[in-house]
C-alpha positions as CSV (number, residue, x, y, z in Angstrom):
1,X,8.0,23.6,19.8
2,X,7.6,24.5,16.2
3,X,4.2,22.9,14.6
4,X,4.3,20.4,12.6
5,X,4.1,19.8,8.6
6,X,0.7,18.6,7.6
7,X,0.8,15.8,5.6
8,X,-1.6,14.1,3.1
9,X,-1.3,10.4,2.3
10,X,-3.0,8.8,-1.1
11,X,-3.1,5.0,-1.5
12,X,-4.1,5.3,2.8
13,X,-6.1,2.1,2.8
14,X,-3.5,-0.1,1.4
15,X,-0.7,-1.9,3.2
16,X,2.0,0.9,2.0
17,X,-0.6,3.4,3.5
18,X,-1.4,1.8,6.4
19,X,2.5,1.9,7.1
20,X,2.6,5.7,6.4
21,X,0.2,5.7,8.9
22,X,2.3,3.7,11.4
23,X,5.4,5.4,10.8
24,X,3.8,8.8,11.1
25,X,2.0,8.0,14.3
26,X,5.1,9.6,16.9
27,X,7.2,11.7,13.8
28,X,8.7,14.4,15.2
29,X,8.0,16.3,11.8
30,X,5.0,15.1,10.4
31,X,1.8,15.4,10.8
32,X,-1.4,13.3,9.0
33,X,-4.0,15.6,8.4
34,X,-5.4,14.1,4.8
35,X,-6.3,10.7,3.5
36,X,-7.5,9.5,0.3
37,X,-8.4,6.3,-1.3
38,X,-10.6,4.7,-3.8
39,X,-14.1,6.2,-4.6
40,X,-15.7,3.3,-2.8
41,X,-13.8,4.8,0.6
42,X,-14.8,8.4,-0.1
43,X,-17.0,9.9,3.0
44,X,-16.4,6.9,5.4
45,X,-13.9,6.9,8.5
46,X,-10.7,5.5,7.8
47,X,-11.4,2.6,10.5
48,X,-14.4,1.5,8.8
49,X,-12.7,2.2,5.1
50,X,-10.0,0.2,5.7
51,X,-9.2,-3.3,6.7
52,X,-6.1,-2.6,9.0
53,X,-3.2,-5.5,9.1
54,X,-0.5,-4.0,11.0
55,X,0.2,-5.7,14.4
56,X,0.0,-1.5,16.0
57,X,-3.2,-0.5,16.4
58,X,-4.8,2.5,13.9
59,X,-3.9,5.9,15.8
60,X,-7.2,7.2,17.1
61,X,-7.2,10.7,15.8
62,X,-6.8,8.6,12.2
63,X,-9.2,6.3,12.8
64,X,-11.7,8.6,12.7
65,X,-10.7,10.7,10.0
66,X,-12.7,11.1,6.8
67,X,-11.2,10.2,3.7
68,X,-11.1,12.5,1.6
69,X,-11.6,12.9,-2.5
70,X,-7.9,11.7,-4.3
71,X,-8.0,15.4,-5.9
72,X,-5.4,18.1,-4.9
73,X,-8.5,20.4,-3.1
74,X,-8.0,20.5,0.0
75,X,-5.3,18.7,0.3
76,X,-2.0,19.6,2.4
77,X,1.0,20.5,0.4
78,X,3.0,17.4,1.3
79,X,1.6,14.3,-0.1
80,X,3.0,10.9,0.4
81,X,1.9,8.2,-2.7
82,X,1.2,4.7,-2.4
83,X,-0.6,4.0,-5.5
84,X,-0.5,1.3,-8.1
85,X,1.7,2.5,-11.3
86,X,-1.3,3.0,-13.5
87,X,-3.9,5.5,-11.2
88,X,-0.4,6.6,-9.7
89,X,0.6,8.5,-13.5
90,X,-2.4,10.3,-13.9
91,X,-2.7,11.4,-9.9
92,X,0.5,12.5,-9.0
93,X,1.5,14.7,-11.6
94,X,-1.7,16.4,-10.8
95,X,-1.2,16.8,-7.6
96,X,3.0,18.1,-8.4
97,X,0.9,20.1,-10.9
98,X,-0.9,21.7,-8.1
99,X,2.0,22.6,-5.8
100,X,2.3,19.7,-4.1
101,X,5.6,17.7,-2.9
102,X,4.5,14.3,-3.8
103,X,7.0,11.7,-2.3
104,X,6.2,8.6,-3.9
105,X,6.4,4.4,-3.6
106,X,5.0,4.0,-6.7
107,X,6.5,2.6,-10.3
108,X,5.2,5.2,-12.3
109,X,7.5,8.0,-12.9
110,X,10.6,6.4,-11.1
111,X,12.6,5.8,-14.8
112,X,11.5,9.7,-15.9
113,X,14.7,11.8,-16.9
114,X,13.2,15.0,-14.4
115,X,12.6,13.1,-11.3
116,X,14.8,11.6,-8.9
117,X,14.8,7.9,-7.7
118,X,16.3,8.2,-4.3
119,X,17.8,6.3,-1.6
120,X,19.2,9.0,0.9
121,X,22.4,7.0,1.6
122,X,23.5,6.4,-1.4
123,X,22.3,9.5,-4.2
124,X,21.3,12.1,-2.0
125,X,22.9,14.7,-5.2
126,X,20.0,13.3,-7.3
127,X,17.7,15.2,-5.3
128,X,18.5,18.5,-7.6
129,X,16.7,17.2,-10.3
130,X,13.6,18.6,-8.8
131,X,14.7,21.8,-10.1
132,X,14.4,20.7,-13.8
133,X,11.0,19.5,-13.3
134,X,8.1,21.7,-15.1
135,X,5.8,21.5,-12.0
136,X,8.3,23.1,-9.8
137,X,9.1,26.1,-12.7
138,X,4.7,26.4,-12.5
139,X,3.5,26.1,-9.3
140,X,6.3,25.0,-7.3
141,X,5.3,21.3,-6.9
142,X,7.6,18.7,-7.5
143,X,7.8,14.8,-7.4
144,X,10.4,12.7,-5.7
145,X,10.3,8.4,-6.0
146,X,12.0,6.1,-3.9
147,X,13.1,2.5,-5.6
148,X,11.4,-0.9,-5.7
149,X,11.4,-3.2,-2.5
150,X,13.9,-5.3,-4.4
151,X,16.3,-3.1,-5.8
152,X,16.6,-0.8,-2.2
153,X,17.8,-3.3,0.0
154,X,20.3,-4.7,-2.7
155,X,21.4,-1.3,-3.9
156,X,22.0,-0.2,-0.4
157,X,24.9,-3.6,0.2
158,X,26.0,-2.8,-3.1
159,X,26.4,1.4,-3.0
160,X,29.3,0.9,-0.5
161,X,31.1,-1.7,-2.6
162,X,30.6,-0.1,-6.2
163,X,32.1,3.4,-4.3
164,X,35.4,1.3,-3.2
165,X,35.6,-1.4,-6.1
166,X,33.7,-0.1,-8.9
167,X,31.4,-2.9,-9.8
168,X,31.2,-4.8,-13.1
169,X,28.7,-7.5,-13.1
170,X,25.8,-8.0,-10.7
171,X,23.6,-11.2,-10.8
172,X,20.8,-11.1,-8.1
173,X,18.1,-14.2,-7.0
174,X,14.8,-12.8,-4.7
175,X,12.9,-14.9,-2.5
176,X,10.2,-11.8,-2.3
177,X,7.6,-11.8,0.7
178,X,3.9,-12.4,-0.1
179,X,3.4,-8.5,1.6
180,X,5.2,-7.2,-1.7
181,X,2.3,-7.6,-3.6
182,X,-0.2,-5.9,-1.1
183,X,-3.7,-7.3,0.2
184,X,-4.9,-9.8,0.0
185,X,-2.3,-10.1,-2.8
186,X,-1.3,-13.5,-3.6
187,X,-4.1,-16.1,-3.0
188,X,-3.0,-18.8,-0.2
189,X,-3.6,-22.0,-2.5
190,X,-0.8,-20.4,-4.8
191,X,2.0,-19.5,-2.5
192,X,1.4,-22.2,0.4
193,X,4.1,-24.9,0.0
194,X,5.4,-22.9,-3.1
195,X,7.3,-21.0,-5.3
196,X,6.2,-18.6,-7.8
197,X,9.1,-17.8,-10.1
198,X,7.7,-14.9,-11.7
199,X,6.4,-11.4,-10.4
200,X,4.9,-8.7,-13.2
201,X,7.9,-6.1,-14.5
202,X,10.0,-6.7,-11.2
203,X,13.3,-8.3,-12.7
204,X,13.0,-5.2,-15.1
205,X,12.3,-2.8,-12.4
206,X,15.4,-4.0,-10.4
207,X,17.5,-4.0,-13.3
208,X,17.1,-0.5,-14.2
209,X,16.2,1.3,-11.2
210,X,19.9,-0.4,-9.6
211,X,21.6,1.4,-12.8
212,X,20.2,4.6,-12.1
213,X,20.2,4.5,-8.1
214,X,24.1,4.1,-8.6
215,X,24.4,6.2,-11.5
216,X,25.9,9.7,-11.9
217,X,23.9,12.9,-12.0
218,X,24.7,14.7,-15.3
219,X,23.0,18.2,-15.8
220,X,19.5,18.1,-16.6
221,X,19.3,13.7,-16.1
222,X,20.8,10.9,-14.4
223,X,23.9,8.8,-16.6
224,X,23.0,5.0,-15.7
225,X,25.8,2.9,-13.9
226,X,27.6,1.0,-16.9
227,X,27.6,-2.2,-15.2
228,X,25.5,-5.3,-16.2
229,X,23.1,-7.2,-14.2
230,X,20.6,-9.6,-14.1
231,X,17.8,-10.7,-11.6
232,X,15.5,-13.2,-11.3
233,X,12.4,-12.6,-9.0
234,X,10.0,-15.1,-7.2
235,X,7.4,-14.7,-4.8
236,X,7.9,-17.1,-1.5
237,X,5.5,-17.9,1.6
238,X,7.4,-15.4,3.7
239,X,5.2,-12.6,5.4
240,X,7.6,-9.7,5.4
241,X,11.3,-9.4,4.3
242,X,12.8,-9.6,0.7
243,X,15.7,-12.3,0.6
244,X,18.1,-11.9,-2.1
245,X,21.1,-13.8,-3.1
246,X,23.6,-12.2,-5.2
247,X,27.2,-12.4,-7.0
248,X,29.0,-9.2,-8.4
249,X,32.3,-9.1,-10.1
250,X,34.7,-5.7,-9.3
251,X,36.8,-3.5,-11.9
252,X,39.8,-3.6,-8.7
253,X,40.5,-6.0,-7.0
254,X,38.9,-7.0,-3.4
255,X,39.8,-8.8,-0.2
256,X,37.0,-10.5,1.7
257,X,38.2,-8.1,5.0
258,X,37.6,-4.8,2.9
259,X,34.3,-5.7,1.5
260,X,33.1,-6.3,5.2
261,X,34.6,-2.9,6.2
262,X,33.3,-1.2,3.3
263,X,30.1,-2.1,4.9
264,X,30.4,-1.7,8.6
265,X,32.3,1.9,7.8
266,X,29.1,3.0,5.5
267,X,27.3,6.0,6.4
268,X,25.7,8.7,4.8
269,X,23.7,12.0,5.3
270,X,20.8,10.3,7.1
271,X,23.4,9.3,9.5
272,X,25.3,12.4,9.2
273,X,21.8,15.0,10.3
274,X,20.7,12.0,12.3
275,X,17.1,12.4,10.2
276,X,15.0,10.9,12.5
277,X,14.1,7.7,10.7
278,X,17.5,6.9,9.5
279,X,18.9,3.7,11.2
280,X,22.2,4.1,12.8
281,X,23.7,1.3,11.0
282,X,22.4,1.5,7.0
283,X,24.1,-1.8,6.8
284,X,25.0,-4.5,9.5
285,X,26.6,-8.0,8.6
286,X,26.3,-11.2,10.1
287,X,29.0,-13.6,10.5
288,X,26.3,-16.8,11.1
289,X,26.7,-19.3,8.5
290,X,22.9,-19.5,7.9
291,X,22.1,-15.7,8.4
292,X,20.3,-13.6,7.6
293,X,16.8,-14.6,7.5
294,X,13.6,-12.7,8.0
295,X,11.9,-14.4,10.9
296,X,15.3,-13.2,12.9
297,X,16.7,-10.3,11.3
298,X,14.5,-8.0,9.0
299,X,13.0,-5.5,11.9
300,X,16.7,-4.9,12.9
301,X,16.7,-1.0,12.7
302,X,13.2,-0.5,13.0
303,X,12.9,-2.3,9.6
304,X,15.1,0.4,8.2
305,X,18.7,-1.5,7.9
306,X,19.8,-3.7,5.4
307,X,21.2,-7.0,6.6
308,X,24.3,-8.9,4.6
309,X,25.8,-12.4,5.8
310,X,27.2,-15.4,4.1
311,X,29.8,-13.2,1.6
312,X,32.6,-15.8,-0.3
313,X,34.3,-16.7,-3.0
314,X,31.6,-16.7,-6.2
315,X,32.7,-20.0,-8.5
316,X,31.8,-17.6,-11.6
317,X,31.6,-14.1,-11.0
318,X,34.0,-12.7,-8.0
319,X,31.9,-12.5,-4.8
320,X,28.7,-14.0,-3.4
321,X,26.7,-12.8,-0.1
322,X,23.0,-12.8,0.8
323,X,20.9,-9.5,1.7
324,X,17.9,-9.1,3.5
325,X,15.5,-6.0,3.7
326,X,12.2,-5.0,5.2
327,X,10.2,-4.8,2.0
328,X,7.0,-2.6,3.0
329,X,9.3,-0.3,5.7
330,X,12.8,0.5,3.7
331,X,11.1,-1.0,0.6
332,X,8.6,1.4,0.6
333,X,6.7,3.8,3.0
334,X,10.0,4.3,4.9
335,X,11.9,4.9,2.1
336,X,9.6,7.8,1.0
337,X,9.6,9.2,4.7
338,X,13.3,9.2,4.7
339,X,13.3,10.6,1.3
340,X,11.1,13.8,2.8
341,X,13.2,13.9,6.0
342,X,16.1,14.6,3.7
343,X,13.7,17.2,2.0
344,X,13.1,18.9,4.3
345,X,16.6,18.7,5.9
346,X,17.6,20.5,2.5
347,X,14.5,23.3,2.7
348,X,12.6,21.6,0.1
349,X,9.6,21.7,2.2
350,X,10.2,24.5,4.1
């Protein structure tokens, strides 16, 4: 068997992090060999650095790994990022500036012209941006993002339909899990038995980040869809699994029987080099009247599939539906890991 790449993880003590860690545990690929965190985590064993709140338990060889300065010494030359947007812009490009692959969840550098906002299924083409980046002409490094828990599970139901229809108008409403804003995050005597109707930069996030995700690679940058959209985000007592109800108007015309077949018939390149965590169904729709919902549905494809139901008429736009998504697996550290499968797939990381 060949060995396996080595793989560093910064952010490791936070929920994103501790689901690198989880997903890595078994990966046929990967290998975690490097963790870093805050200062006050520097020295210690990850088991006593971090308070651990996955339902697996903390894979022994990592539970007693030291963690590590966040600097590029030492480091392995694969790095996955799970940082908040402000520490995440100054660390990341130094580690790219190193000769790192940095594989990212975080805001920072998502909306740069150079770097690529991926979701393998739907703009795996964006990937050759890497090339234009300045760490990569230097020192070979590179940085690659993956999209917001919001706008991933939305922009995967609607990457299928814009391809057959051509999309228009997109109005989106998310009931966002408490998980989405990390631990402890939200503080129980705000969320219990209530809704918080506004989350920091999201409905920007979403808005721009879907435009780009479904947007057209041109040279050097990425030409934004043309559509327009608007979201409104709030934060709900749900433990895992963005809910999103949304309406989009098409440019041609649709039947309800080709939008659902537009969806069951999607598959991409993850499906295509059967990358190992790449669900076998991007996109599964339920024909329940009061499905989907995260208690039931949002660990259907290891967390990694994006669940439609209840598409009809739209009163005001043409089409309504409501989509569910795992928001710390395909919203974040299983996005990044399918984003450095398909790296790898393509001899980025050799």
């Amino acid at each position: 068997m060949p060995s396996k790449i080595h793989v560093g993880i910064l952010g490791a003590t936070g929920i994103v992090g501790q689901r690198f860690i989880q997903m890595l545990e078994h990966h046929p690929w990967f290998e975690v060999t490097w963790l870093a965190a805050s200062d006050r985590s520097e020295g210690k064993e990850y088991g006593v650095a971090t308070r651990w709140r996955l339902k697996t338990a903390i894979p022994p060889p990592v539970a007693t790994m030291r963690v590590s300065p966040a600097t590029p010494d030492g480091a392995p030359s694969v790095i996955f990022a799970a940082l908040d947007a402000s520490i995440a812009a100054e660390l990341e490009p130094r580690f790219a500036d190193a000769g790192c692959a940095v594989i990212t969840n975080s805001s920072a550098l998502r909306m740069a012209k150079d770097v690529p906002l991926v979701i393998p299924e739907v703009n795996p083409d964006h990937m050759k941006l890497i090339e234009c980046q300045s760490w990569r002409r230097k020192s070979g490094g590179f940085v690659v993002t993956n999209p917001n828990c919001s706008a991933i599970g939305l922009v995967l139901a609607l990457a299928p339909l814009h391809q057959r229809f051509q999309i228009e108008t997109v109005m989106a409403v998310t009931m966002q899990a408490v998980s989405g804003a990390g631990y402890p995050g939200v503080a129980s005597l705000d969320i219990l038995g209530n809704v918080i109707p506004y989350i920091p930069k999201e409905e920007e996030k979403m808005e721009e980040e879907t435009r780009k995700l479904l947007g057209r690679l041109n040279g050097a940058g990425i030409a934004p869809a043309t559509f327009t959209m608007s979201a409104q985000c709030n934060r709900v007592a749900v433990e895992d699994g963005h809910t999103e109800s949304v309406s989009v108007k098409f440019k041609n015309k649709a039947e309800a029987a080709e939008i659902l077949n537009a969806w069951a018939e999607f598959r991409s390149i993850p499906q295509e080099r059967n990358l190992p965590s790449a669900p076998e169904v991007p996109v599964r729709y339920l024909d329940s009247s009061d499905r989907p919902q995260p208690r039931f549905d949002v660990d259907f494809g290891r967390g990694m599939t994006t669940t439609v139901g209840r598409l009809r008429p739209c009163g005001v736009l043409d089409w309504k539906f409501t989509v569910l998504s795992h928001n710390t697996i395909r919203g974040a550290a299983g996005a990044a890991l399918l984003n450095a499968e398909l790296l790898k797939a393509e001899g980025y990381l050799g």
